[in-house]
Every structure is written in structure tokens, then in C-alpha cells.
C-alpha positions as CSV (number, residue, x, y, z in Angstrom):
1,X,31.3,206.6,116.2
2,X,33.5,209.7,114.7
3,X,34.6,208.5,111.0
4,X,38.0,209.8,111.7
5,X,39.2,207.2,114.3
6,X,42.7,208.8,114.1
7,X,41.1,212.2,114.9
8,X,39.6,211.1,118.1
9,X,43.1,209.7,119.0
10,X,44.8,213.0,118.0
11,X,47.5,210.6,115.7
12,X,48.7,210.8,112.2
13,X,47.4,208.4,109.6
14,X,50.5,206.4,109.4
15,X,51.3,206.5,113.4
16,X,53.0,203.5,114.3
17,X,51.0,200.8,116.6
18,X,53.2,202.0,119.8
19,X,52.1,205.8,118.5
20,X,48.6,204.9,119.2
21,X,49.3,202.9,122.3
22,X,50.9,205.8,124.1
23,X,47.8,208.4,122.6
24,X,45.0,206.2,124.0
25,X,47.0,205.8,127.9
26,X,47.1,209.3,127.4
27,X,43.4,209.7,126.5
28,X,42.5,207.1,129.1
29,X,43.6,208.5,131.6
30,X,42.4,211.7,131.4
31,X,38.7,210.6,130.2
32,X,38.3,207.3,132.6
33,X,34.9,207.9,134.7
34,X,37.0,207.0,137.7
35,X,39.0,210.1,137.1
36,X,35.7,212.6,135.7
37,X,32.6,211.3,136.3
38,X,30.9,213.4,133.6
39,X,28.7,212.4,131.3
40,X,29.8,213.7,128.2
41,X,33.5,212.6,129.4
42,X,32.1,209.5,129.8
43,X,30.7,209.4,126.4
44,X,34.1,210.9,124.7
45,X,35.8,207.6,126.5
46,X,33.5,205.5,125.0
47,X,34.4,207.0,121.9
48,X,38.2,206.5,122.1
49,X,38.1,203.4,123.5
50,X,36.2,201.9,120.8
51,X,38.4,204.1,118.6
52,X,42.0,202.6,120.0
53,X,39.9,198.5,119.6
54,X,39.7,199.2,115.7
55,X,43.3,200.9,115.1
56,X,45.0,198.6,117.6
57,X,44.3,195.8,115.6
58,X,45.7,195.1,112.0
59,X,43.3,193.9,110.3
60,X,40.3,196.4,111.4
61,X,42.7,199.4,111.1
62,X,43.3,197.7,107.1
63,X,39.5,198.0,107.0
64,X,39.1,201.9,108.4
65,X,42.1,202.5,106.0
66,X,39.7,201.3,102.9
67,X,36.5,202.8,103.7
68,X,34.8,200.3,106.1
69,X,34.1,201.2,109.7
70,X,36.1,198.3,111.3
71,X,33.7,197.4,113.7
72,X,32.3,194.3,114.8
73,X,29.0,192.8,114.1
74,X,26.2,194.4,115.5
75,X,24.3,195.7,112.9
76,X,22.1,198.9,112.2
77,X,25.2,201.4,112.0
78,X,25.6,201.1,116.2
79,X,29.2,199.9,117.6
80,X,29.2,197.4,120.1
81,X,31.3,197.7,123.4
82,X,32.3,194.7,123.5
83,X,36.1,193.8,123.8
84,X,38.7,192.0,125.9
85,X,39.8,193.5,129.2
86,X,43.2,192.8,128.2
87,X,43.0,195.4,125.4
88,X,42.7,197.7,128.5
89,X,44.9,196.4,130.3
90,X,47.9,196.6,127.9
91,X,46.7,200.0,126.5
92,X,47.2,201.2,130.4
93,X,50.6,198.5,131.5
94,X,51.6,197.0,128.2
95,X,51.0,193.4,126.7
96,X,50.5,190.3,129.1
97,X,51.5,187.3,128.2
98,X,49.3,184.7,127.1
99,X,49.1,181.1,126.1
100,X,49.7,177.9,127.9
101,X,52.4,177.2,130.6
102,X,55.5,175.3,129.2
103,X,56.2,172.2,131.1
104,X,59.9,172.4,130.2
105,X,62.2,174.8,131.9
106,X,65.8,175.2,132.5
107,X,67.4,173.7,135.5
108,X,68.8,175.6,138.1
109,X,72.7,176.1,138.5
110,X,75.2,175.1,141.1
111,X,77.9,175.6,143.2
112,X,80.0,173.5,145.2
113,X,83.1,174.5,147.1
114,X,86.7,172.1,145.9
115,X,89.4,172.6,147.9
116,X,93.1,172.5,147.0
117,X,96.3,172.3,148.1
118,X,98.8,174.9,146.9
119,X,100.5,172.8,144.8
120,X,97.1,171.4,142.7
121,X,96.1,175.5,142.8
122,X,99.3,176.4,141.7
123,X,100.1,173.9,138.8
124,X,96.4,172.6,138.3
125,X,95.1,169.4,139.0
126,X,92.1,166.5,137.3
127,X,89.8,165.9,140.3
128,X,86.9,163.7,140.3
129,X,83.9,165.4,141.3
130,X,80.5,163.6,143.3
131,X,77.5,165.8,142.9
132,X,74.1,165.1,144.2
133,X,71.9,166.6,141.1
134,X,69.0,166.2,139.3
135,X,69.2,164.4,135.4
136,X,66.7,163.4,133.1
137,X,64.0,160.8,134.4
138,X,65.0,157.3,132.1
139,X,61.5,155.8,132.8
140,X,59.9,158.3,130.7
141,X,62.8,160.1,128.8
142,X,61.8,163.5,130.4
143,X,58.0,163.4,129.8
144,X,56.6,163.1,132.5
145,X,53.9,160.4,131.8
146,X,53.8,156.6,132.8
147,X,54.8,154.2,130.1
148,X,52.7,153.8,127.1
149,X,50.4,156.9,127.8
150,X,50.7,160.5,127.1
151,X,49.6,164.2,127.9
152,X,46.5,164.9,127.2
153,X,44.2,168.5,126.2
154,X,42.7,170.1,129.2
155,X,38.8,169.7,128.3
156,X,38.4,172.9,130.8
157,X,40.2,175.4,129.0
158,X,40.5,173.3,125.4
159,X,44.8,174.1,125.7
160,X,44.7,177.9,126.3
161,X,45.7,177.6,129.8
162,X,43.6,179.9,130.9
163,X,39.8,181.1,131.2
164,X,37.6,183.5,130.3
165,X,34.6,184.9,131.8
166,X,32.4,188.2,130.5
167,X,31.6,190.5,133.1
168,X,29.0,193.5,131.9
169,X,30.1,196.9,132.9
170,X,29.0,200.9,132.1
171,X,32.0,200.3,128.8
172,X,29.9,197.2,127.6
173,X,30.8,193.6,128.3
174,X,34.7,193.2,130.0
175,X,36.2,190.0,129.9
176,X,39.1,188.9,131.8
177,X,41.3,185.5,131.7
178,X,42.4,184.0,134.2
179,X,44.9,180.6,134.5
180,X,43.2,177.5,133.9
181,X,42.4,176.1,137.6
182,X,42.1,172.6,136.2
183,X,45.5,172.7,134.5
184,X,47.4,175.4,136.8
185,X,47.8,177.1,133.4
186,X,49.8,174.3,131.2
187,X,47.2,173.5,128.6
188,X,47.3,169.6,129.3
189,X,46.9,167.1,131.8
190,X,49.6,164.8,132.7
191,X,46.7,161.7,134.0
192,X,49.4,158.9,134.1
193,X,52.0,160.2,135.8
194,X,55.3,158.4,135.9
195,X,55.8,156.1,139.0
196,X,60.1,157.1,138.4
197,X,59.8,161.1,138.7
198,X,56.3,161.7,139.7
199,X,55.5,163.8,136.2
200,X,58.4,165.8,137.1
201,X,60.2,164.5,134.0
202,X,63.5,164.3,136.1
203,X,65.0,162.5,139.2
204,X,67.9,163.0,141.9
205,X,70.7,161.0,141.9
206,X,74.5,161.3,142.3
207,X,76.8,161.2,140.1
208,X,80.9,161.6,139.4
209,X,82.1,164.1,136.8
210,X,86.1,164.1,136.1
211,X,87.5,168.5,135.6
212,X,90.4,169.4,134.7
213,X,91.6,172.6,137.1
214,X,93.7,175.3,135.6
215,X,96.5,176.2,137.3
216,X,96.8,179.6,138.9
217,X,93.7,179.6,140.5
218,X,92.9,180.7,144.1
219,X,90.6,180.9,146.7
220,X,87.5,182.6,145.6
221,X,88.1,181.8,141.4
222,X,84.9,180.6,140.5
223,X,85.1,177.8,137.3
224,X,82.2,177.6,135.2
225,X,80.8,174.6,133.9
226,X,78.2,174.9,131.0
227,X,75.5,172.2,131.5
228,X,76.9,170.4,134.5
229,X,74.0,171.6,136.6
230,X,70.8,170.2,137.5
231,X,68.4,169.0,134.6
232,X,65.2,171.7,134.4
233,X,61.3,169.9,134.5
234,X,60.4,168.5,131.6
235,X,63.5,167.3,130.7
236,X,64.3,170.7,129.7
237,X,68.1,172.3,129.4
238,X,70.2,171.7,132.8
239,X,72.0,174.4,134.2
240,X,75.4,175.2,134.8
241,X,78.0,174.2,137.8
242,X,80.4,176.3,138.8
243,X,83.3,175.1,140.8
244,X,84.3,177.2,143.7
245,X,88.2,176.7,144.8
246,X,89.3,177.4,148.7
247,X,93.0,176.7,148.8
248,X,94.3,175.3,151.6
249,X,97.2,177.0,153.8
250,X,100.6,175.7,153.3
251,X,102.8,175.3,156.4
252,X,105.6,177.2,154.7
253,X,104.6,179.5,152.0
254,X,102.2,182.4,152.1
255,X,100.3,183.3,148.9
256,X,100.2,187.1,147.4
257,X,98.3,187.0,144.1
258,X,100.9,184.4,142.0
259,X,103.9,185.6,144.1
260,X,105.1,183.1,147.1
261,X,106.8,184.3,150.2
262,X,108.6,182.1,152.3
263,X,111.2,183.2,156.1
264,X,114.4,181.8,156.5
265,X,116.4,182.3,159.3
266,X,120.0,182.7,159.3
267,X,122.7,182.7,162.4
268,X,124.4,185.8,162.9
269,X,127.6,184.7,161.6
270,X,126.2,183.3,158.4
271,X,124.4,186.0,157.5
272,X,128.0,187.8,157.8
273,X,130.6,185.7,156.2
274,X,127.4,184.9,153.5
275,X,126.4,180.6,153.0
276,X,124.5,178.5,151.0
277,X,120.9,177.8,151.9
278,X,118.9,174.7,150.6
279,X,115.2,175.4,150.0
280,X,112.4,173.2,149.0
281,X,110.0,174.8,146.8
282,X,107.2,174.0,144.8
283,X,110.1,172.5,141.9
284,X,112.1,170.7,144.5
285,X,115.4,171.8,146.5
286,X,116.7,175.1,145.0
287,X,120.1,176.5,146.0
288,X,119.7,180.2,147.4
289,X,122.8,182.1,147.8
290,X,122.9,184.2,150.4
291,X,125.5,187.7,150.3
292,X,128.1,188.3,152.9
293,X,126.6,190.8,155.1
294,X,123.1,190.1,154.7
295,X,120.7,191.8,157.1
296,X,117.3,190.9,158.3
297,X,114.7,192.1,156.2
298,X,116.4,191.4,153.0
299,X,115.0,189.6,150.4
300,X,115.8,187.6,148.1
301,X,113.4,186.9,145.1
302,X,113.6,183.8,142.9
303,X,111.8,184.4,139.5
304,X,109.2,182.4,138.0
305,X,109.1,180.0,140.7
306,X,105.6,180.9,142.2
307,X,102.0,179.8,140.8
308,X,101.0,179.6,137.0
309,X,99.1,182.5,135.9
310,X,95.5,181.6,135.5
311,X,95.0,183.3,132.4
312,X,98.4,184.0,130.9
313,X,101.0,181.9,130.4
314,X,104.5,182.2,133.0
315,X,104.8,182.0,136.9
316,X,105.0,184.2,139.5
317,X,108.2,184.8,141.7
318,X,109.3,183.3,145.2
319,X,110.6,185.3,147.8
320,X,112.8,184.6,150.6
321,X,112.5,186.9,153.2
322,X,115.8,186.6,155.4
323,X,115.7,186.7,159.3
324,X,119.3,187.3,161.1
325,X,119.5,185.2,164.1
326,X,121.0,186.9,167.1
327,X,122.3,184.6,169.7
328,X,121.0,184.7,173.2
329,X,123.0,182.0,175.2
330,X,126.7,181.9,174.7
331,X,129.5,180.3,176.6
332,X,132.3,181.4,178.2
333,X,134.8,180.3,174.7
334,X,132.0,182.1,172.5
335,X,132.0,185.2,174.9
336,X,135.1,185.5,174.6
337,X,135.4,185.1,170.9
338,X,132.8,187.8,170.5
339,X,134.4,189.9,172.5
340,X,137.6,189.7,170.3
341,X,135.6,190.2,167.4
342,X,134.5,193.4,169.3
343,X,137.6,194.4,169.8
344,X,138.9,194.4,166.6
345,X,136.4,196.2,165.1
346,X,136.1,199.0,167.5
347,X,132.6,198.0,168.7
348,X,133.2,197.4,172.5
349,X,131.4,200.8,173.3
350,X,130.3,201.5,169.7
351,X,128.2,204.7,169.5
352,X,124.4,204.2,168.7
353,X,123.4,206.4,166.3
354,X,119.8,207.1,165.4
355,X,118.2,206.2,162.4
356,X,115.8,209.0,160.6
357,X,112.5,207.7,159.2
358,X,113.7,209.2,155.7
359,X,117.3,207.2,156.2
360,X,114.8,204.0,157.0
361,X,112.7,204.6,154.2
362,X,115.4,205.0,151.6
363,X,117.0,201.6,153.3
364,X,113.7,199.8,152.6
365,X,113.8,200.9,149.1
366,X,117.7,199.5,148.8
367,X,116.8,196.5,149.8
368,X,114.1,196.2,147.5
369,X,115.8,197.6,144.8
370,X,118.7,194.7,145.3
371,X,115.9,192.4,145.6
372,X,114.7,193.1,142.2
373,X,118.2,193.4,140.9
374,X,119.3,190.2,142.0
């Protein structure tokens, strides 16, 4: 083998361990026998495979670095091919994992759907809460194992989780791992089981939780719920529950964001000579004035009487949109009072005049500019 192991990888002396990583994918790919069968290429792979084994690992690199050759064993000046397949491996993909499978994980999250009436959604509301989830097994406090026993050390694979086996090959003897069939890869053996949760360390059950809902929510605001989920195996961490709200429709108001939007409708002649309207909203009955001459469309906006804001504090507004009544039956007294009314006002054969759609556009914005100004 070369002496100058960092020549054959084309690095510098003090090349960082991902430095020579990179050079010997590089190299390897270039110089595999898959790639050039030739025998001196085959030879030069040789060489920086055995090359990338010494400076890959700390303490042979240290040993280079001071004048020794780094090498394993093997005696009489010749290197031995022998090394793990997973060098390889990561040299080509990166570093694999190794060591046992834990037996505790984290729980999974989840979701379930509350619904609300406007009011609760608006103002916010305690509910109590039945989930079907999973919690920590009380027979065996999460282990796993049947009362007065315990996990035990896989004899196959001595708590690796995984075995080995040496395969010869044209670059010496490869050895791959694979998990542990006797163990699926844990490291231990659960032999007792518990009789409660089956060596799952964690049973179903259902159970009542008491939240406290914000108000301003609405359908689709998701509320998160750290820990509230289902337990994980082993006993390990539960997960999280998140609450899902789907308000329910109201028979009188329609929701837009925090803002409330209600119809009231008005007889002709009140909407003229103006009145009084009484409206329940979500603070009771409110008194909402209504102007002389008040035309359908108008609205009338009531502040800080829609929903809380979820995540500020103050409300949103109401608003009453107002729909002008025109009569369709009328008797002969009322006929006859509307056609006075007619009279006096020089309407019996009133011309009709067309509206513009700029005129109609600049009335919409009047009315919403006296909305807002109200």
C-alpha cells in the first residue's frame, strides 16, 4: 500500500472526514470493476479503498499521522481486505443507522371534529370532551412484560439488533448486517408478555377530557392540544389532539369572518315615516333606529356586536341589512289612501327615469358610506 494514503485520495493532510468522504465516492466510482473491468484499475481500487478504511477512521488516521501504517493485523508488511460493507456503503449513500430498535416511540396525534353553536363560537365555551384513545398500560406501567418479569438480551444477536455475516468477494471479505430475525431488530426479547396490553406497553380505553374553547373561532380553526393524543408503545410520549370546530348555522344570522349580517324587513310606510325596530342579537334585544326614508338595501351596522376576535381582543360588528316591504293586496280604503298620497306628490303618472350603472354604483357606495358613518 502507497505510504501517502492522502495522495491516493488526492486530499490535503488536514482534509476534513466529509473531505475524504466525498474524494473516495468520487474515486469509487470512477475505479469500481463494475464500471472498468481492468486490471490495474482494479488494483488502483484496491488501493483507495483500503486507503479511505484507514483515514475514515480516527484512530488509524492518528496512527498514519505518526508514522504507523494504520492497518489491521495481518502481518508480513501485506494489508488485509477485510472491512465492513457498510464502510462501502456510506462512502457511496452516507451513514446507516445502526444499533437496536427502541421499543418506545411517540404516539400518534388526533383529530376529532366539535361542533358549536354560534353563540359557544362566538363567545367561547368549556365542553367536555369523550375520546376513544390509547394511554399507558397500568398492569405493567408501560413495559410491556407480565408482572414480576422483565426484558431480556436477545442470545441471537447479543443486543445489537442486528446480524452479521462475511461474504468473500474479489475486494476481500464483505460483511453486511442485517436486523436481527429473532428480535425484529429491538435488541431484547419481551418472553412474558403482559396479559393487559399484549407487550404493547399501552391499552385503549375512553376517556373524558374538560377544554376550554376561545371565542372567535370558526368552522375549520383547528385547536391544538399538546399531549392529549394517543400514548406511543412502550409507554413512550403521547401525541397531540387537535380539536376541529364546525359551527353550526344559525337561523337568523349569517357569519362573515367576525362580522354578523342579519335581514329585516320593513313595511313601505315605515321605512318612510322612519320606526323603531327591536332586534335580538347575540347580547339580547337591541333597539335599532331606523331613518325616515330608508330604502331597501341600506344598512345599518351595529359595532362591536359580532364574535370575539380569536386572537385579539374586541368584536366584530352586526349588520342589519333593511328590506322595504311593498304591499301587494290593498283594499278599497287603502287604494284610495294611496292614491291620495299619489296625488299630492305628483306621482300619479310619475316619469321613470333610468338609472346609469355609474349613478348605481356611486348609490351603493352612499349607502355604504352612511353605513359606516352611522
Amino acid at each position: 500500500m502507497a505510504s501517502d494514503l492522502y495522495a491516493v485520495l488526492g486530499v490535503a493532510r488536514d482534509a476534513t472526514p466529509e473531505e475524504i468522504k466525498r474524494a473516495y465516492r468520487k474515486l469509487a466510482r470512477e475505479l469500481h470493476p463494475d464500471v472498468n473491468r481492468d486490471p490495474e484499475t482494479q488494483d488502483k481500487f484496491k488501493e483507495v479503498t483500503a486507503a479511505y478504511e484507514v483515514l475514515s477512521d480516527p484512530e488509524k488516521r492518528q496512527m498514519h499521522d505518526l508514522g504507523g501504517s494504520g492497518r489491521r493485523g495481518g502481518g508480513g508488511g501485506g494489508f488485509s481486505h477485510e472491512f465492513g460493507f457498510g464502510d462501502v456503503m456510506d462512502a457511496f449513500f452516507g451513514s446507516q443507522s445502526r444499533g437496536p430498535r427502541s421499543r418506545v416511540g411517540r404516539g400518534k396525534d388526533a383529530l376529532i371534529r366539535v361542533q358549536l353553536d354560534l353563540p359557544e363560537a362566538a363567545f367561547g365555551v368549556r365542553r367536555d370532551l369523550t375520546v376513544d384513545t390509547a394511554i399507558a398500560c397500568g398492569a405493567c406501567e408501560g413495559l410491556g412484560t407480565a408482572p414480576n418479569t422483565q426484558v431480556v438480551t436477545c442470545t441471537m444477536c447479543q443486543g445489537r439488533g442486528e446480524v452479521q455475516s462475511v461474504q468473500r468477494s474479489f475486494l476481500g471479505q464483505v460483511m453486511t448486517a442485517r436486523a436481527c430475525p429473532q428480535c425484529q431488530g429491538f435488541g431484547s426479547l419481551i418472553p412474558h408478555p403482559c396479559p393487559e396490553c399484549s407487550g404493547e406497553g399501552r391499552v385503549r380505553t375512553r376517556r373524558t377530557i374538560t377544554v376550554q374553547i376561545p371565542g372567535g373561532v370558526d368552522t375549520g380553526t383547528r385547536i391544538q392540544l399538546s399531549g392529549e393524543g394517543e400514548v406511543g408503545i412502550g409507554g413512550g410520549p403521547a401525541g397531540d389532539l387537535y380539536l376541529e370546530i364546525v359551527e353550526r348555522p344559525h337561523e337568523v344570522f349569517t357569519r362573515q369572518g367576525d362580522d354578523l349580517h342579519c335581514t329585516v324587513s320593513l313595511p313601505m310606510t315605515a321605512a318612510a315615516l322612519g320606526t323603531t325596530v327591536e332586534l335580538q342579537t347575540l347580547d339580547g334585544v337591541e333597539s335599532v333606529d331606523v331613518r325616515p326614508g330608508t330604502q331597501s338595501g341600506y344598512v345599518i351596522t351595529m359595532r362591536q356586536k359580532g364574535t370575539e376576535h380569536l386572537r385579539s381582543s374586541g368584536r366584530g360588528d352586526l349588520h342589519v341589512h333593511v328590506d322595504v316591504v311593498t304591499p301587494t293586496r290593498l283594499d278599497e280604503r287603502q287604494a284610495e289612501l294611496l292614491a291620495e298620497l299619489a296625488t299630492l306628490r305628483d306621482e300619479v303618472r310619475p316619469a321613470a327615469s333610468v338609472v346609469s350603472a355609474n349613478s348605481a354604483q356611486s348609490g351603493l357606495f352612499t349607502r355604504l358610506k352612511d353605513a359606516f358613518n352611522n
